[in-house]
C-alpha positions, 0 to 999 in steps of 0.5 A, spaced: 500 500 500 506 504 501 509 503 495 503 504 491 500 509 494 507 513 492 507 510 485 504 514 479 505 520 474 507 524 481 512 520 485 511 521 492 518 518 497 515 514 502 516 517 508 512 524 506 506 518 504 505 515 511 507 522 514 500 524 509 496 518 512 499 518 519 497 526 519 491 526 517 490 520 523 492 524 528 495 532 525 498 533 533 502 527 533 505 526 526 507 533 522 505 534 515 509 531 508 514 536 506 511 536 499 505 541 498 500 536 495 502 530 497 497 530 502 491 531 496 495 526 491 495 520 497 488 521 501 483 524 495 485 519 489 491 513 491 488 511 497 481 511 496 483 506 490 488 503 493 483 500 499 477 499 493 482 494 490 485 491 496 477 490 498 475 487 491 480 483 491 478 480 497 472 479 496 473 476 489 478 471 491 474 469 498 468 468 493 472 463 489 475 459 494 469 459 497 465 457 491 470 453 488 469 449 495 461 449 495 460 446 488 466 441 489 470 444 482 476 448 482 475 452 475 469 456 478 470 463 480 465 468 479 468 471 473 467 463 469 460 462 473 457 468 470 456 473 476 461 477 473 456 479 468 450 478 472 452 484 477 454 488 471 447 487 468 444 489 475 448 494 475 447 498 468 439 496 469 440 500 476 442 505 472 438 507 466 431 504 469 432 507 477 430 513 477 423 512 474 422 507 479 421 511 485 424 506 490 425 508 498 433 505 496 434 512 493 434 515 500 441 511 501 444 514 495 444 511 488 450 506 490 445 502 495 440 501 489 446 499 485 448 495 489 441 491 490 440 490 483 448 488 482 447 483 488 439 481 486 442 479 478 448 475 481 444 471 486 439 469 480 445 468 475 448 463 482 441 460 483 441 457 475 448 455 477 446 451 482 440 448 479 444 445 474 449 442 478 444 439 482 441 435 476 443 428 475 449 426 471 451 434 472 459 434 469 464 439 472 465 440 465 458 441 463 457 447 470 464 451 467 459 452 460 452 453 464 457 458 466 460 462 460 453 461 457 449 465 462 454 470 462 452 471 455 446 472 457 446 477 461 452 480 457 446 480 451 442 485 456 447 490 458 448 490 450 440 491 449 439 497 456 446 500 452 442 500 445 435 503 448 437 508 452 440 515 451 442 515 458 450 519 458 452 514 464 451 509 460 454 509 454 460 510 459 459 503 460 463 501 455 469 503 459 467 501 465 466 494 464 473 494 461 474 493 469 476 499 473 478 502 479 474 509 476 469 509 481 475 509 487 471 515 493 471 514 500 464 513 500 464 507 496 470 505 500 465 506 507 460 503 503 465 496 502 468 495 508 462 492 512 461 489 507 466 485 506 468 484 514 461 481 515 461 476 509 468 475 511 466 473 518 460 468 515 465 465 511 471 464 515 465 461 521 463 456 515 469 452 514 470 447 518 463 445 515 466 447 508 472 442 510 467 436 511 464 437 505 470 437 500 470 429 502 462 428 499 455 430 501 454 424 504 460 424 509 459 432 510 451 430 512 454 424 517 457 429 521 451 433 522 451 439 516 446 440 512 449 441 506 443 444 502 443 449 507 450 450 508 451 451 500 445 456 499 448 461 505 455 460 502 453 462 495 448 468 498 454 470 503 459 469 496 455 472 491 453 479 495 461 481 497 463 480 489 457 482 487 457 489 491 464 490 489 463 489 482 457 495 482 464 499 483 469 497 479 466 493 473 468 485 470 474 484 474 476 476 471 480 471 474 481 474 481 477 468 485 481 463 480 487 465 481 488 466 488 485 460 492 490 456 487 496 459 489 494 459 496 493 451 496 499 450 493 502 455 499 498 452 504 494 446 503 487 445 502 485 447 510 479 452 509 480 455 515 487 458 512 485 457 506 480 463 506 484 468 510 490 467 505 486 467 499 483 474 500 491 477 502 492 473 495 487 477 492 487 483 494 495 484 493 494 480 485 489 486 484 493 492 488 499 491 484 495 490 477 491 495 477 498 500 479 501 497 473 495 499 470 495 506 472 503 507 471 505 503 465 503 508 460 501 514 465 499 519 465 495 514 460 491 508 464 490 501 462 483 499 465 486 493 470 481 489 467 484 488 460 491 486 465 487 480 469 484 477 462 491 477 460 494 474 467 488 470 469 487 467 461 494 464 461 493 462 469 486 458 466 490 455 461 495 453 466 490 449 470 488 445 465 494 443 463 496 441 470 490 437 471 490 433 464 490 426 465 490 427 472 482 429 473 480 437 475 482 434 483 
């Protein structure tokens, strides 16, 4: 967070960074940065960037492990089951069909009835993903692809609302679907931490629940879970702190792949660990793209999206290979 919080088209040495965040912490204590616009560099644009990241992040790569988990499949994230998309559906009709609806929502703020149809879009794309991996003879193959075909469905609706409106935010969406962090304030980054600590804690009280059903329904349903029950919460937790932080950012792919694979081959499969570990993982992988998107061509950036399709699609093609002729476990 220090170095990236003094990376970009002005560079910050890092000790006027933390004597900008320390100052504002407690102006009595620490004094000011020498450089007179540290201050407003730092804590109005990187710092806020920079924690949505490291929230996002976390909350994709959370999501992922625990999906990956619940659906006994190591290929599914929210990126390959749809959600990605979903949420961006939820978000764009948010946009061009909100105000006319009038809802008691508006008096949060346009960002909560975002955030609600973001969510309500992603749990419907989930809940089609679940009853399809409940049906007889469902594949792991045959659940990546009801995947990717419900993410062009809902990919087909944001392009239909793009089409019919003259909303001005809207035609911005192009962009921001792209994936990005453009959306970065403090309001939004407020907005997210609750968000992400209790889905966080929800999670982590499920895991040793979430180790039992690795070895089979039937062996997690002997010990006393009730596994229907256990899988509708973790994917209603899951899909509410991914769907929430995508209403920010737009399409982040591959961040609830990626992690929870480096992090098993880090530390093993322990769902108590594996979660905590999965959401550092995450958050860095995201923090440190999107600095190199913001960075590489500056004062010109890259949206960070573009950075994970190219990390996360080599990474997929990895994990295909690594499992061939061995079985996806």
């Amino acid at each position: 967070m220090l170095i990236a919080a003094g990376i970009g088209t002005v560079v910050t040495p890092p000790g006027d960074t933390l004597l900008a965040i320390l100052h504002a912490l407690s102006p009595t204590m620490f004094p000011a940065p020498s450089g007179p616009r540290t201050s407003l560099i730092v804590l109005d644009f990187r710092l806020p960037r920079i924690l949505l990241a490291i929230l996002t992040g976390t909350c994709l790569a959370v999501a992922g492990t625990v999906m990956q988990g619940l659906l006994r499949n190591p290929l599914v994230s929210p990126f390959t089951l749809g959600l990605s998309s979903a949420a961006s559906f939820g978000a764009a009709f948010a946009i061009v069909i909100g105000p006319g609806l009038l809802v008691p929502f508006w008096a949060f703020g346009d960002n909560a009835f975002i955030i609600l149809c973001a969510f309500l879009s992603g749990w419907l794309s989930m809940m089609l993903v679940y009853s399809i991996s409940k049906l007889r003879g469902t594949t792991q193959a045959t659940l990546i692809l009801a995947g990717v075909v419900i993410g062009y469905i809902f990919s087909a609706g944001v392009l239909a609302l793009k089409y019919l409106t003259n909303n001005e935010k809207l035609r911005e969406l192009v962009v921001w679907l792209m994936g990005g962090m453009w959306g970065a304030n403090w309001n939004a980054v407020i907005m997210l931490i609750p968000i992400t600590l209790i889905s966080f804690v929800i999670l982590e009280w499920k895991a040793w629940d979430l180790n039992a059903l690795v070895a089979g329904d039937d062996i997690a349903k002997n010990v006393g879970i009730d596994v229907n029950r256990l899988r509708l919460l973790g994917l209603l937790t899951s899909t509410f702190a991914a769907s929430a932080c995508l209403a920010f950012t737009g399409i982040i792919g591959f961040i609830g792949l990626m992690a929870p694979h480096i992090c098993r081959m880090i530390i093993g499969g322990d769902y108590r660990y594996l979660i905590p570990c999965a959401g550092l993982m995450g958050a860095l992988i995201l923090l440190v793209s999107d600095t190199v998107a913001r960075t590489i061509m500056s004062p010109v950036e890259i949206p960070v999206g573009i950075i994970m399709y190219v990390v996360g699609g080599f990474f997929f093609l990895f994990l295909i290979l690594r499992a061939r002729g061995k079985g996806l476990f």
